[in-house]
N, C-alpha and C positions, 0 to 999 in steps of 0.2 A: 504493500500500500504506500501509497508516493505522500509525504510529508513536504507540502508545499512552504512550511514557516509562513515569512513576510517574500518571501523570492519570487518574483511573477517572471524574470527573465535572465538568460546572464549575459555577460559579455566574453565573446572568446577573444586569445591573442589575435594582433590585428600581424598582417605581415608585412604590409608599408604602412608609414604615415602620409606619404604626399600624393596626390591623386595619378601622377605620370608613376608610379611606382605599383601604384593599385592596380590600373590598365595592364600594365607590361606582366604582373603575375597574375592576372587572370587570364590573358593572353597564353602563358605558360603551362597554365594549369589544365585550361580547356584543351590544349592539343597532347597532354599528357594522358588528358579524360578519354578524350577521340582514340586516342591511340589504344588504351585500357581495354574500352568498348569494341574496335576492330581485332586487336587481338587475339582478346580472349572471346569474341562469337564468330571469329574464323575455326579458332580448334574446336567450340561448340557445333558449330554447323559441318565442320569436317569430320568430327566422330562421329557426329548421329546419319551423315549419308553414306558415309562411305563402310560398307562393310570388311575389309580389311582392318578397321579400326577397334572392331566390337569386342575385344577383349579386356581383361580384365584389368592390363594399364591404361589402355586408354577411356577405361570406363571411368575409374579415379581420375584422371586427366580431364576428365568431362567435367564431374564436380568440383576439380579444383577449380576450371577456370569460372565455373557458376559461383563458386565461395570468391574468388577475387572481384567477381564483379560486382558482387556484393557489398565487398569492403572498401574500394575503391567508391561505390555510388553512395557508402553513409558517410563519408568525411569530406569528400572531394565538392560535392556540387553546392552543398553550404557553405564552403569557403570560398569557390567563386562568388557566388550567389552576394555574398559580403563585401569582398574586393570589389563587385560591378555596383553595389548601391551604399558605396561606401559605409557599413554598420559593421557594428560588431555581434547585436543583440541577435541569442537564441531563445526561443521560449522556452518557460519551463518543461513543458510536456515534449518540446521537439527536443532538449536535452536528454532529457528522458528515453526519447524513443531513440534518439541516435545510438547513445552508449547502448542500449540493449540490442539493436540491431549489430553495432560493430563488436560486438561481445559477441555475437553469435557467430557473426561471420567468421571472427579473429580464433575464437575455441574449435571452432568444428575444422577451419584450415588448419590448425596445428597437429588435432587426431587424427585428420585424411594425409597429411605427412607420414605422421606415422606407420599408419594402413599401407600407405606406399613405400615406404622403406622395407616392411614386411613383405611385399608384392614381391619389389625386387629380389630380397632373401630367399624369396620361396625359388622365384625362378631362375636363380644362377645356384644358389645353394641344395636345392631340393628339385629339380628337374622334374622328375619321373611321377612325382607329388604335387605337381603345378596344377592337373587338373585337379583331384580330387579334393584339395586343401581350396583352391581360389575356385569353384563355380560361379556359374550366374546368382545363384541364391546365396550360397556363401559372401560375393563380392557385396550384393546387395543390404543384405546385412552389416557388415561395413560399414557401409557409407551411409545406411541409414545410423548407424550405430556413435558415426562421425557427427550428421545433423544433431543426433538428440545429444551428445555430449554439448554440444555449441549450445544449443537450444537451454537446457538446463546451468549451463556456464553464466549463460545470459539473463533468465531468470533470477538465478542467486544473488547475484552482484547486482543488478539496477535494484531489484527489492529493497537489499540489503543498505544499497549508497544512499538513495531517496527515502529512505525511513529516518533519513536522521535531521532536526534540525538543524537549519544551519543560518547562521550570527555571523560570518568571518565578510560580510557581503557578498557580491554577484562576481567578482571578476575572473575567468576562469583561464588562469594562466598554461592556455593550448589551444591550437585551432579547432581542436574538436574537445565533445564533453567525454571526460577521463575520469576512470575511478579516483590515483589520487588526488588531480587538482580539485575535484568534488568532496575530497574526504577533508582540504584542504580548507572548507570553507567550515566546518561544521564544527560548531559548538558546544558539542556533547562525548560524555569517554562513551559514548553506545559505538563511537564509530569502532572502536577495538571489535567489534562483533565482525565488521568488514574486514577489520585486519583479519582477524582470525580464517575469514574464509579465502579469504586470498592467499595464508600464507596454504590451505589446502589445496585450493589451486596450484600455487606454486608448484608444489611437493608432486601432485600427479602431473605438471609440466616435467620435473623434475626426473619421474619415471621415464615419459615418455624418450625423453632426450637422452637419455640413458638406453633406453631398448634403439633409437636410432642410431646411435653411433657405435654401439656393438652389432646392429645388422649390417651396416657398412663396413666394419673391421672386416664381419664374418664374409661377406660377397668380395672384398677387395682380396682376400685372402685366397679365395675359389678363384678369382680371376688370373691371380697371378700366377697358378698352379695350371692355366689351359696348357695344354702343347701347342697347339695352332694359335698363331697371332692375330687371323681375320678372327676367331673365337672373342680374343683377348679383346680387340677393338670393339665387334658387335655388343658386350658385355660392358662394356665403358661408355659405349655409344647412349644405351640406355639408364646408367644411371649415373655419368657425372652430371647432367642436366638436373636430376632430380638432388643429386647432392647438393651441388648450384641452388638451388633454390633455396632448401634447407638452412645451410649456409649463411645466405642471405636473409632471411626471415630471422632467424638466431640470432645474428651477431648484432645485427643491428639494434632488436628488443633486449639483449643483455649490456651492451655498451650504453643503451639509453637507461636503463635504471640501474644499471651497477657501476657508473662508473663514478669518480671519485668527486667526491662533494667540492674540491677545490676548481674543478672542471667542469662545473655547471654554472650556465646561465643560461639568460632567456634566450636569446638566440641558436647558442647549442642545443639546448635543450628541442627548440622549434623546428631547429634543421632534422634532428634525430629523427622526432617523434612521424616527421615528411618522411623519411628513409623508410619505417616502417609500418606506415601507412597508407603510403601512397607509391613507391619505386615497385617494391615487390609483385602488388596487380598490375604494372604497366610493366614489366620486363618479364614478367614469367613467360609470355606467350611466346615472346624472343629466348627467351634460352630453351623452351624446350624443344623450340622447331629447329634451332642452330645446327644438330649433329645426329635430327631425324628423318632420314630420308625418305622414310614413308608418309609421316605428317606432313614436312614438307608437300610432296607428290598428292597428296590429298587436297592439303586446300589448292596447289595448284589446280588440279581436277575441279574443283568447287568452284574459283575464280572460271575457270574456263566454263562452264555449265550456266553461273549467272551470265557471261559476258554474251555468247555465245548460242545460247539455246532459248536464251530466252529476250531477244530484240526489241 
């Protein structure tokens, strides 16, 4: 239940103050968006036509790219949206709904990471096992499995964040609404109850990144062990992309809250918080088509069918 206090709206960080500086990053941001949007509903539209596609990475690949458009369309088009009418003001309930929607989207892409690192495992580690372990019903379970961790992620923490009064005023130091610049504003020890479930969160992030980077030891390990070197590449080919992303998704959200209190400000802090917000939905669609020469070949096939067949 949402605990309105006296706050009827907030303010988020603005990212220029001079109007020629407002234009130029909206300018930026919008072909960022554009880019996000084509990307990632090219490998949407390429898995779901193309049946060479229909398996069980590219079926994860599917919902990743529906999980990054996701999080990309709750932070991105409000912050234009700002920049073009010079404000900074969100409403309460659009704060509201943003953190719970970016909370969804943000939980459920870090379990379908996971899921996918697992994919990978199974199929360079476990071969002969790939069907029986990964079906259609099994995959989909998964990924539903992946929605409802997001989903429940997201219920807990907006409940939790908006149940608490809050005295510290409106000004919400980030371009979007964030747990803690919301815990930031709140005038009550109730907010330790947030703490409390975050540091839970943490701990099953914690798991997960831990089973990731031991499925990766264990596939880097199988790989290096092929005899055939075309083996060794097709085996690389599909999951340094997918490490790629990992990678980037990680480093960025661990350097934004872990790094050392002498190293933060508001501008670092802003730049960060862009990095893994906003980079990772707009380059995923790019790294994974990089060194895949069947996705590739698909949306060219896609491109060629809208251009082509349909005049």
């Amino acid at each position: 239940m949402l605990n309105r206090s006296s706050v009827s709206e907030f303010l988020l960080l603005a990212f220029a103050d001079t109007r020629e500086l407002q234009l130029l990053h909206f300018a930026l941001f919008l072909g960022i968006y554009l880019a996000a949007l084509l990307g990632n509903g090219l490998i949407l539209s390429a898995v779901a036509c193309d049946q060479r596609l229909h398996t069980p990475m590219y079926f994860f690949l599917f919902n990743l790219a529906l999980l990054d458009l996701g999080c990309i369309s709750t932070t991105l088009p409000k912050a234009m949206a700002n920049l073009l009418w010079d404000t900074r003001a969100i409403s309460y309930q659009g704060c509201a709904a943003q953190l719970s929607f970016y909370l969804l989207f943000f939980g459920a892409e870090y379990s379908l990471l996971t899921i996918m690192a697992y994919d990978r495992y199974i199929a360079i580690c476990k071969p002969l096992h790939y069907g029986s372990l990964l079906g259609s019903r099994a995959c989909g379970q998964m990924a539903a499995a992946a929605w409802g961790s997001g989903f429940l992620n997201a219920v807990l923490h907006t409940a939790n964040t908006f149940s608490l009064p809050l005295c510290q005023g409106n000004a919400v130091e980030q371009f979007f609404c964030e747990i803690p610049q919301i815990l930031r504003l709140s005038c009550s020890d109730v907010y330790l109850r947030e703490v409390g479930a975050l540091i839970f969160s943490i701990s099953l992030a914690l798991v997960c990144f831990v089973f990731i980077v031991v499925s990766y030891v264990q596939i880097f390990r199988a790989v290096l062990r092929m005899p055939s070197e075309q083996s060794r590449h097709k085996a690389f080919s599909t999951c340094l992309p997918q490490l790629t992303v990992v990678s980037l998704f990680l480093s960025t959200i661990m350097f934004a809250y872990l790094k050392p209190l002498s190293l933060s400000s508001q501008t670092l802090n802003l730049m960060m918080s862009f990095m893994y917000s906003v980079v990772p939905p707009a380059v995923n669609p790019l790294i994974y088509s990089m060194r895949n020469r069947v996705l590739k070949d698909a949306i060219g096939k896609f491109f060629e069918y809208m251009l082509f067949q349909n005049p």
